[in-house]
N, C-alpha and C positions, 0 to 999 in steps of 0.2 A: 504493500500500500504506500502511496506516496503524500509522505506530509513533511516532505522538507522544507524548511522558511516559512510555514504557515505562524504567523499572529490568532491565539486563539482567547477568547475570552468567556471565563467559565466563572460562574458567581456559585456561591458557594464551595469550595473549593478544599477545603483544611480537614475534610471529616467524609465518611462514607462513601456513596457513589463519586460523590465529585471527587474528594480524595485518590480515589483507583482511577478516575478518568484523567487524571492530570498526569497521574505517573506512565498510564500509557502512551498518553502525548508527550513525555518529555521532551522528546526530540523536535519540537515546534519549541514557538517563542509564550509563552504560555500567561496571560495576565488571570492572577484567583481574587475572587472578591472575598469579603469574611467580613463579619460583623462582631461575635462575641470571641474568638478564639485567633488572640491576636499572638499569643507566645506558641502555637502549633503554624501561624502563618509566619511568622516572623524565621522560625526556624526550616522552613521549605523554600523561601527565597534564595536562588542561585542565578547563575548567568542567563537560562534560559524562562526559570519563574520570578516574576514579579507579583508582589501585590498589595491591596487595593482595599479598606474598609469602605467597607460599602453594606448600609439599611437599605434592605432592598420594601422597605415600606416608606421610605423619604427619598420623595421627586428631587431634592435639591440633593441631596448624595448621588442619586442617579445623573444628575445633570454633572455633579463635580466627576465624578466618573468618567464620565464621554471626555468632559474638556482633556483630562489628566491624558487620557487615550489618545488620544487626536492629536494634542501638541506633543506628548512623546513618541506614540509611533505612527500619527496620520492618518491608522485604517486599522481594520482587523479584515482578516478572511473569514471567523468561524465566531457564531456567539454560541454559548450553551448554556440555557436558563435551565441551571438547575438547583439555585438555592429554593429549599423550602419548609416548612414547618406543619407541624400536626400537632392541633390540641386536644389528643381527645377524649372524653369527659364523655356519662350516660347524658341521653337525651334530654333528661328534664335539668339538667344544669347548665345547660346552653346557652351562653350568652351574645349579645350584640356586639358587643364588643370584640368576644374573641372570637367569633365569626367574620367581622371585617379585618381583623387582625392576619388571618387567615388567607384572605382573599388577596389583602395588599399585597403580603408576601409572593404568593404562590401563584397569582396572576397578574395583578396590576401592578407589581416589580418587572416580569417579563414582557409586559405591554409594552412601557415605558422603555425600555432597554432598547426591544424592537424598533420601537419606530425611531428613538434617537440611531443605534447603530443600521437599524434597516434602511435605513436612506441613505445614510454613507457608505453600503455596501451596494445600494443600486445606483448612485452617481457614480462609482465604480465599474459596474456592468461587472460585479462579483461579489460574490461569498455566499454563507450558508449560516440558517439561523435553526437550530437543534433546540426543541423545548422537551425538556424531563416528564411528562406527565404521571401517568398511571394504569394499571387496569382497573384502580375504585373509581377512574372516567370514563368508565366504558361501561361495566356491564359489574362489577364485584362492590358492593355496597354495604357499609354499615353504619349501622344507626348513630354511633358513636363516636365517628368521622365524616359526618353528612357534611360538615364545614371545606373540610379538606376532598374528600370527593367531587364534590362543586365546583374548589377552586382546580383539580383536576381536569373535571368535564369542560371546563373552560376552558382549558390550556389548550386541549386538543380543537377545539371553535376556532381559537385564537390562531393557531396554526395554518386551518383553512384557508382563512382569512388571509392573514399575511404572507401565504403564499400566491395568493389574490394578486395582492398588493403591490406586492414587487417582483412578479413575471415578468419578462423571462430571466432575469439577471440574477436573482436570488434564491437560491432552492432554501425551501423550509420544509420540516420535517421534525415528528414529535417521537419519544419512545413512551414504550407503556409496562415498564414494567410490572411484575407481580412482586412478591414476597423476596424479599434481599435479607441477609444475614448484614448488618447495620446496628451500629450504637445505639439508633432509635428503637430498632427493633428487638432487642439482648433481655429488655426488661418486660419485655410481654408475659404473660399467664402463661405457664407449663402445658398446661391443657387444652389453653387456646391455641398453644404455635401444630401439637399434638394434631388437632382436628383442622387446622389448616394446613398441617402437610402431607394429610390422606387426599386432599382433595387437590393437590399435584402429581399428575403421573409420572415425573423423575422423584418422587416422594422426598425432596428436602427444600428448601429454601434455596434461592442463585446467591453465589458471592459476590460480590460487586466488580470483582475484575472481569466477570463474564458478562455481565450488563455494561461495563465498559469498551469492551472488546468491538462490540456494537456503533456505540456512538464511535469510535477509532473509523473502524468503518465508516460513516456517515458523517465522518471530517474530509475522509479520506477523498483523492480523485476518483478510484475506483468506482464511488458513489456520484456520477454523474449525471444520472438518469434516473436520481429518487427524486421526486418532490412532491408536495401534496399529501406523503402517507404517514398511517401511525403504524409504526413498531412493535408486535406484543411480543413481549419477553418473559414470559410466565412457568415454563419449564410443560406446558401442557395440562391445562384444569379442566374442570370440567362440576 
């Protein structure tokens, strides 16, 4: 696969999938965003990572962002929205609050990003904009993530869309993973991780290096001829 000199821009970046997606692109020029885990980001910068504090729920950090981007390196080829957050809590304690909380993060961060870098990639007449979604955006739902499923289902909208938007110069394209072995995911119920990985036909959980393998792919030139799709990476449910 060819990603040599690729500029790539990945938010969230210090923990989990993004974590494994960056180490697979090392060999690009790699900018990571990070908001709370500034001594795990501080320690991953080298010649090829840089990075980047950035609330991906404050339009004026997104906006310092883009400048910081631009006047240091001009352009990017690749964005990958994949900083996100889950609160999730039983139904009846669901609040407004941390429902738009939710939303900011997991969608209207990647809005935002979009269209600031998606237009600098279509005055270009190149790059590729990669959204993290979900399979709880597609069709796997629970009651007690309805916040973040939403903001999932949207991501994949979001995608259509701004593949829309900036044809033919910008392929966009969403993944949809299922159940990943993740920090977030370590503290789950025994019994719950139990009855959700009967209902996987490779019966365990992906690691995140093999959901990153993926997006590698779909940096990659190899990936010239995707646009418009979503990804499911779920190991086979049913």
């Amino acid at each position: 696969m060819i990603l040599v000199e690729k500029i790539i821009l990945i938010t969230g970046g210090t923990s989990g999938l993004g974590y494994a997606t960056v180490k697979k692109l090392e060999n690009c020029k790699i900018i990571l965003t990070y908001n709370n885990n500034a001594l795990k980001a501080e320690s991953m910068k080298s010649e090829n990572i840089d990075v980047f504090k950035c609330d991906m729920t404050s339009e004026n950090d997104i906006k310092n962002l883009y400048n910081y981007v631009v006047e240091k390196y001009g352009y990017i080829d690749v964005l990958i929205n994949n900083a996100a957050i889950a609160i999730d809590t039983l139904y009846e304690d669901k609040t407004k609050e941390n429902f738009i909380k939710t939303l900011d993060t997991n969608l209207i961060g990647p809005f935002l990003l979009s269209r600031y870098f998606g237009d600098l990639m279509y005055q270009r007449k190149s790059g590729k904009i990669i959204n993290i979604s979900s399979t709880n955006g597609i069709d796997t739902n629970y009651p007690m993530s309805l916040d973040y499923d939403a903001s999932k289902a949207g991501l994949i909208s979001l995608t259509r869309n701004l593949a829309l938007q900036y044809a033919p110069y910008v392929l966009v394209n969403a993944i949809a993973p299922g159940w990943i072995n993740t920090e977030m995911n370590k503290n789950l119920d025994n019994d719950f991780i139990d009855n959700e990985t009967k209902k996987i036909l490779l019966n365990r959980f992906a690691e995140p290096e093999e959901i990153a393998n993926v997006i590698k792919f779909l940096v990659s030139d190899d990936a010239s001829y995707i646009n418009n799709t979503v990804i499911r990476i779920d190991g086979g449910s049913y």
